[in-house]
C-alpha positions as CSV (number, residue, x, y, z in Angstrom):
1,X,-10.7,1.3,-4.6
2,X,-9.9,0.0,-1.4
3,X,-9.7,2.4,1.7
4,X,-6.6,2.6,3.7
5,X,-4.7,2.3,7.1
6,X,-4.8,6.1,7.2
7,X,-1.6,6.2,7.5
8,X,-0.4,10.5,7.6
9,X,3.4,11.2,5.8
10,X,5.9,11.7,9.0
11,X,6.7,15.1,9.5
12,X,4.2,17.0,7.1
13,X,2.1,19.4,7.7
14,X,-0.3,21.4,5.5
15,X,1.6,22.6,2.1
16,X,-1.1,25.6,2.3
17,X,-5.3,26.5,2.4
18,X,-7.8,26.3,-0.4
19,X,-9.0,29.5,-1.0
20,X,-12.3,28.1,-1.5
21,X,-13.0,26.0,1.9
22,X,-10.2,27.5,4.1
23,X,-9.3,23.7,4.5
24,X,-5.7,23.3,5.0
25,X,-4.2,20.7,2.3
26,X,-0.9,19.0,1.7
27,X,0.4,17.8,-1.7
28,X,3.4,15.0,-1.7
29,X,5.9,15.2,-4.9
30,X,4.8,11.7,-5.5
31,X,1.4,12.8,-6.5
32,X,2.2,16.6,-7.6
33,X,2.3,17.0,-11.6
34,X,3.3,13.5,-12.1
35,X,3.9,13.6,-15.8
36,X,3.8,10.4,-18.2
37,X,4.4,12.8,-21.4
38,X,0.9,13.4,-22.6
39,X,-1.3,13.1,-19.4
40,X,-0.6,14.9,-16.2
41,X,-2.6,14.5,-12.8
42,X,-2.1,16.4,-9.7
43,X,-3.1,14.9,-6.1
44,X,-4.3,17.4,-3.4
45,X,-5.3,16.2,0.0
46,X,-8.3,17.9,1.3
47,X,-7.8,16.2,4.8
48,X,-7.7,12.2,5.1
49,X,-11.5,12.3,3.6
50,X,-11.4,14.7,0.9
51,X,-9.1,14.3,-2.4
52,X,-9.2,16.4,-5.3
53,X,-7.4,14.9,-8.7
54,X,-7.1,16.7,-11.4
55,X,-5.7,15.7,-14.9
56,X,-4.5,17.0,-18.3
57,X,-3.6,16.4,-21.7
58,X,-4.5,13.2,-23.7
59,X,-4.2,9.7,-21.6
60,X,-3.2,6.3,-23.1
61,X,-4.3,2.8,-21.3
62,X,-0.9,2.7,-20.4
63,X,-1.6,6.3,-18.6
64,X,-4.9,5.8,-17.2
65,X,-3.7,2.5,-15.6
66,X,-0.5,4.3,-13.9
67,X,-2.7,7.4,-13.0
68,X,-5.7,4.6,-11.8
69,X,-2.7,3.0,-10.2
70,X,-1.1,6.4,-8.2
71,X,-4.4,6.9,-6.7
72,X,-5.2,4.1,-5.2
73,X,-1.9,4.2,-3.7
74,X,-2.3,7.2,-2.5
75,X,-6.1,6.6,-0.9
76,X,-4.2,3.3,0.7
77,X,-2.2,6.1,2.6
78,X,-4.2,8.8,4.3
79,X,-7.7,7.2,4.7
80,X,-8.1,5.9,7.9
81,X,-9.5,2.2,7.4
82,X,-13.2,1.4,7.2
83,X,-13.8,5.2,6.7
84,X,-15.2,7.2,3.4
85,X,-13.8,9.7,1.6
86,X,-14.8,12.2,-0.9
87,X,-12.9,12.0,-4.5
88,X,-13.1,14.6,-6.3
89,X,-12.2,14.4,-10.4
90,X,-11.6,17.5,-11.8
91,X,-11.3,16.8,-15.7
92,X,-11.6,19.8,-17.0
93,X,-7.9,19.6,-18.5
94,X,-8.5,16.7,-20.5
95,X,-7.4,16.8,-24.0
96,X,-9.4,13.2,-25.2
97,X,-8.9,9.6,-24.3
98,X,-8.1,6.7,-26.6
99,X,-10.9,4.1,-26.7
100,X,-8.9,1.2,-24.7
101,X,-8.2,3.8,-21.6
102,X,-11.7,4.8,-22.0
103,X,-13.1,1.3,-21.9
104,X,-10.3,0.3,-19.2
105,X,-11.2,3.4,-17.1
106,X,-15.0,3.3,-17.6
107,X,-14.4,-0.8,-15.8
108,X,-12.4,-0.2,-13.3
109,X,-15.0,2.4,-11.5
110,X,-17.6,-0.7,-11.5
């Protein structure tokens, strides 16, 4: 994945605090419970550095590519450029994978 302009959504401000870290975060509908049937994965925004996705159900290579797809996007928008981050996959929620999105998934994050 490639990082960002950093770019921060106009006019938002933290959507609450973890109640792990006391770090405020923000969520954005287009990367809250975006459903594709099966497979759902949530976005939460630690900061610009720290992301946290989690997923659930059963993915497809058509899902994996769209959720692959979503955060990218996302990553493009709030981290600054030439800076790291901190992704964070929570996929405790998954139901199972088919072998193409496992095989698609597993070369994309090389």
């Amino acid at each position: 994945m490639k990082k960002g302009k950093g770019v921060k959504y106009p006019g938002s401000g933290p959507t609450g605090v973890c109640p792990v870290t006391g770090l405020p975060f923000f969520r954005k509908p287009e990367c809250t419970d975006v459903d594709t049937g099966s497979y759902r994965t949530r976005m939460t925004f630690l900061s610009d550095r720290i992301i946290l996705n989690q997923v659930s159900g059963y993915t497809t290579l058509e899902t994996t590519k769209k959720a692959l797809q979503l955060g990218s996007e996302m990553i493009d928008k709030v981290v600054p450029a030439g800076q790291g981050y901190v992704y964070i996959a929570d996929y405790s929620g998954l139901n199972g994978a088919s072998l193409e999105a496992r095989k698609y998934f597993i070369n994309h994050m090389k």
